[in-house]
N, CA, C and O atoms as a DFTB+ gen file, in Angstrom:
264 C
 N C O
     1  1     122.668     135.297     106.269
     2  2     121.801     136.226     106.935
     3  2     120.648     135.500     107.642
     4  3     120.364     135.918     108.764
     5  1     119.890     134.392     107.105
     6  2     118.505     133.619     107.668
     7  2     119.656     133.084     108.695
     8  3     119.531     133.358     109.889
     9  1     120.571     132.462     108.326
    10  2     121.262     131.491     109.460
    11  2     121.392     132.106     111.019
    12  3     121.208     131.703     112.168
    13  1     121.836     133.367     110.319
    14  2     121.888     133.950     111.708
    15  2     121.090     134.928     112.671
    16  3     121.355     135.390     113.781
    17  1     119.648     135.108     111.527
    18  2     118.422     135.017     112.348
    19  2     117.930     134.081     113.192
    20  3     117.697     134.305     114.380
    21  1     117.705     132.733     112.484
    22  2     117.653     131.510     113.167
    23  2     118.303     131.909     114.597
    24  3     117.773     132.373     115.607
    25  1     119.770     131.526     114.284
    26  2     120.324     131.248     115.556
    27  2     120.248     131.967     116.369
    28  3     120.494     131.451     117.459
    29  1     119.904     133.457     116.419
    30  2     119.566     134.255     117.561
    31  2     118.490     133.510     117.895
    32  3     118.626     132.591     118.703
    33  1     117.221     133.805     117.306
    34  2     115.907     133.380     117.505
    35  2     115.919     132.077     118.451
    36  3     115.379     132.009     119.554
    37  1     116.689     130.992     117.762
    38  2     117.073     129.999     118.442
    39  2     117.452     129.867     120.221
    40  3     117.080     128.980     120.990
    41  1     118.244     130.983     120.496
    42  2     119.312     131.357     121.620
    43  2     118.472     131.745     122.561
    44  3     118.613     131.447     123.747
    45  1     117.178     132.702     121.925
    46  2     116.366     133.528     122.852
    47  2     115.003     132.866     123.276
    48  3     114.202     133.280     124.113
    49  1     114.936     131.778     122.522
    50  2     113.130     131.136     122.261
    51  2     113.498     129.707     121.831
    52  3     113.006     129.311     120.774
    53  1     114.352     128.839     122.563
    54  2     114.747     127.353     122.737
    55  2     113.309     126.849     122.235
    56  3     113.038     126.290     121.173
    57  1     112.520     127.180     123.224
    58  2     110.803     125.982     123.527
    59  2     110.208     126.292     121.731
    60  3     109.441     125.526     121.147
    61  1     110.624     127.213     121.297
    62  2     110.106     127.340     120.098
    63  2     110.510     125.934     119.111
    64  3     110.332     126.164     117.915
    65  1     110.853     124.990     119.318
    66  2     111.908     124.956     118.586
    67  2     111.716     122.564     118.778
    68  3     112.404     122.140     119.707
    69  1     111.240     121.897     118.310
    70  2     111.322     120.411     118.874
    71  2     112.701     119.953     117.599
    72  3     112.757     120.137     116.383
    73  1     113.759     119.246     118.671
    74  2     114.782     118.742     117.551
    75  2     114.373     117.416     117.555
    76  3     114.168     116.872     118.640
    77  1     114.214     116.778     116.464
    78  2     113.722     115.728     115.941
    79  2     114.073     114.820     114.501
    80  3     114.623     115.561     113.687
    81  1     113.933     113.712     114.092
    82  2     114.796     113.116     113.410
    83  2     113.575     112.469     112.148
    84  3     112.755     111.605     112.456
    85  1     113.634     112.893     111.158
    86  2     112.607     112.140     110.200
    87  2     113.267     110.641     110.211
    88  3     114.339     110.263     110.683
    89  1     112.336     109.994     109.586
    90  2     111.255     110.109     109.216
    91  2     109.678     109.988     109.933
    92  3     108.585     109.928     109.371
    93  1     109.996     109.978     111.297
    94  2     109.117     110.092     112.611
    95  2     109.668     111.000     113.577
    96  3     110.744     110.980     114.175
    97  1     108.531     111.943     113.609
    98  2     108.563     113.462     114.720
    99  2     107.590     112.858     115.945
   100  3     106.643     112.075     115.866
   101  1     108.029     113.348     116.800
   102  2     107.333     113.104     117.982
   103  2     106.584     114.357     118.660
   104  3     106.935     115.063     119.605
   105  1     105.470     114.389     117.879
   106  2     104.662     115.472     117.940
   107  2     103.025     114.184     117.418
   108  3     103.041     113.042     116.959
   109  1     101.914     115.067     117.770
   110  2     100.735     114.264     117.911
   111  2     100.118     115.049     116.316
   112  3     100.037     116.214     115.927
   113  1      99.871     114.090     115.892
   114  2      98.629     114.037     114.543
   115  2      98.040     115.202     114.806
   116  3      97.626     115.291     115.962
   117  1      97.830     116.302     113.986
   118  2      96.554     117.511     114.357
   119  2      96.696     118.216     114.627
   120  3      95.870     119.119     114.496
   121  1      98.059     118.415     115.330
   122  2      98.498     119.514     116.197
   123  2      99.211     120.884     115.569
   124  3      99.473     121.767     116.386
   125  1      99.483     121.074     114.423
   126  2     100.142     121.618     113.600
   127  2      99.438     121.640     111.975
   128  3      99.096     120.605     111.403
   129  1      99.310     122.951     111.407
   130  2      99.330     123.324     110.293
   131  2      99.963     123.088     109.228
   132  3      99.720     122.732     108.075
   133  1     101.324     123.519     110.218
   134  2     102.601     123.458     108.662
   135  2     103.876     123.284     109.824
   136  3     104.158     123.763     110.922
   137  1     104.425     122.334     108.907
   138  2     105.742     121.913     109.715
   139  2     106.801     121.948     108.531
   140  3     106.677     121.359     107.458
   141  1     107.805     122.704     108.903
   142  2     109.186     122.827     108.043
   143  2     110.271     122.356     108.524
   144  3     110.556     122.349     109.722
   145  1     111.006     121.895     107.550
   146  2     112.372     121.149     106.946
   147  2     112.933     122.057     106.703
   148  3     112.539     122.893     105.890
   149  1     114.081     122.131     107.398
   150  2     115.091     122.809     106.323
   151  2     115.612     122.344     104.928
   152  3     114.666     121.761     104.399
   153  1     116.404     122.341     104.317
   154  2     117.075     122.222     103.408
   155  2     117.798     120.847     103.385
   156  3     118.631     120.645     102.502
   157  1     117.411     119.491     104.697
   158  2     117.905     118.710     105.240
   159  2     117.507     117.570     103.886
   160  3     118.457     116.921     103.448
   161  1     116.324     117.379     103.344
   162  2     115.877     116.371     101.977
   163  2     116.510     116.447     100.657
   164  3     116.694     115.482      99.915
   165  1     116.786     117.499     100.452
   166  2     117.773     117.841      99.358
   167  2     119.410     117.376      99.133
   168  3     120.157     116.834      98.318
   169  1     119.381     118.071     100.626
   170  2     121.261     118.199     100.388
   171  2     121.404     116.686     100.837
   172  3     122.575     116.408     101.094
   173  1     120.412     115.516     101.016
   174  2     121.696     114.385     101.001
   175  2     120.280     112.842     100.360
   176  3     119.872     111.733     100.705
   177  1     120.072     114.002      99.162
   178  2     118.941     113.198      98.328
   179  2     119.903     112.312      97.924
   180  3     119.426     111.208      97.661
   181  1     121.470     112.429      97.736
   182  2     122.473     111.102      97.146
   183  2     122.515     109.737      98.392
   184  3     122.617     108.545      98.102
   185  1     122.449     110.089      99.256
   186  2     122.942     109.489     100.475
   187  2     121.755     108.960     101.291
   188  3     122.217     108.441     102.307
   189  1     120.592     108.888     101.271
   190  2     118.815     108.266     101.650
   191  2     118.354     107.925     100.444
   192  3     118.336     108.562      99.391
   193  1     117.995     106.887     100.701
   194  2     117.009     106.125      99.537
   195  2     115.974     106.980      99.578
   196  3     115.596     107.925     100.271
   197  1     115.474     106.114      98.229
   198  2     113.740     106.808      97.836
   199  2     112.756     106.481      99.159
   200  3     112.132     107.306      99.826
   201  1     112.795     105.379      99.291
   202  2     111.947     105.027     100.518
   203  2     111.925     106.106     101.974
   204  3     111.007     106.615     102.617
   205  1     113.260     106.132     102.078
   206  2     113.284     107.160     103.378
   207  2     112.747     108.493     102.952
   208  3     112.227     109.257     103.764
   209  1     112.872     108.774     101.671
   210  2     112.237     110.287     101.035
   211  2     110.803     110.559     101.082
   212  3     110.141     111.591     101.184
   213  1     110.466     109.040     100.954
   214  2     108.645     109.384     100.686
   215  2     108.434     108.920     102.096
   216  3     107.208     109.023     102.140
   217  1     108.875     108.372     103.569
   218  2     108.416     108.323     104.312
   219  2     109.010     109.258     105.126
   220  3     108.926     108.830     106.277
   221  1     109.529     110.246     105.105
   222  2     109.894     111.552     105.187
   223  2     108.934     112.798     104.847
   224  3     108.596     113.566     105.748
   225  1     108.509     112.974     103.533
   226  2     107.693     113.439     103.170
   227  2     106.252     113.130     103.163
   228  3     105.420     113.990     102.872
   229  1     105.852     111.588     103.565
   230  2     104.371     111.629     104.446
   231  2     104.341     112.198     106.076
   232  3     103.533     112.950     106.622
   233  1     105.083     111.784     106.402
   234  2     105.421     112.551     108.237
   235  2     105.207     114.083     108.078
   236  3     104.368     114.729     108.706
   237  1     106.195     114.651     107.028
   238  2     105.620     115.832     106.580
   239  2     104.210     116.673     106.525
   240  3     103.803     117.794     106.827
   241  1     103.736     115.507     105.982
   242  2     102.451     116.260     105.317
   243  2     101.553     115.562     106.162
   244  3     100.571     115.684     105.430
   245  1     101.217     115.060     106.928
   246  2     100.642     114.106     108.301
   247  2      99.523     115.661     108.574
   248  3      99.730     116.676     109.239
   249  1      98.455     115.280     107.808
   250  2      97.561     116.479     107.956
   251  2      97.065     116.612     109.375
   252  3      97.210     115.745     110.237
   253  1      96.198     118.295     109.614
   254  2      95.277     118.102     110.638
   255  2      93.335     116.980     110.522
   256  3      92.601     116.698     109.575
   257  1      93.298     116.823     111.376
   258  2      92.051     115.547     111.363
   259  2      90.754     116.562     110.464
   260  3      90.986     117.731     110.155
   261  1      89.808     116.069     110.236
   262  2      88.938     116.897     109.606
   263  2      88.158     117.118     110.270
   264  3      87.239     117.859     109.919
């Protein structure tokens, strides 16, 4: 059911949307609140080292400036 909210949403509102590859997004420091992952860290926690996990999850959390 989300999947195929997404993908409408997706179909109708592209610009919504930057495809991008952790563990570096190409988006600027500050610019963003909250940035989401799908389900992409989990399902291949067998298959990425720890290293790529935690520099995955700092890119993540790459706060706004104070």
């Amino acid at each position: 059911m989300s999947a195929e909210a997404f993908s409408r949403d997706l179909i109708a509102h592209p610009a919504r949307y930057v495809p991008a590859s952790l563990p570096g997004l190409p988006l600027p420091g500050g610019r963003f609140d909250l940035v989401l992952s799908s389900h992409f860290l989990f399902t291949y926690a067998d298959l990425l080292d720890l290293e790529f996990h935690r520099a995955a999850l700092r890119e993540l959390h790459r706060s706004r400036a104070p």
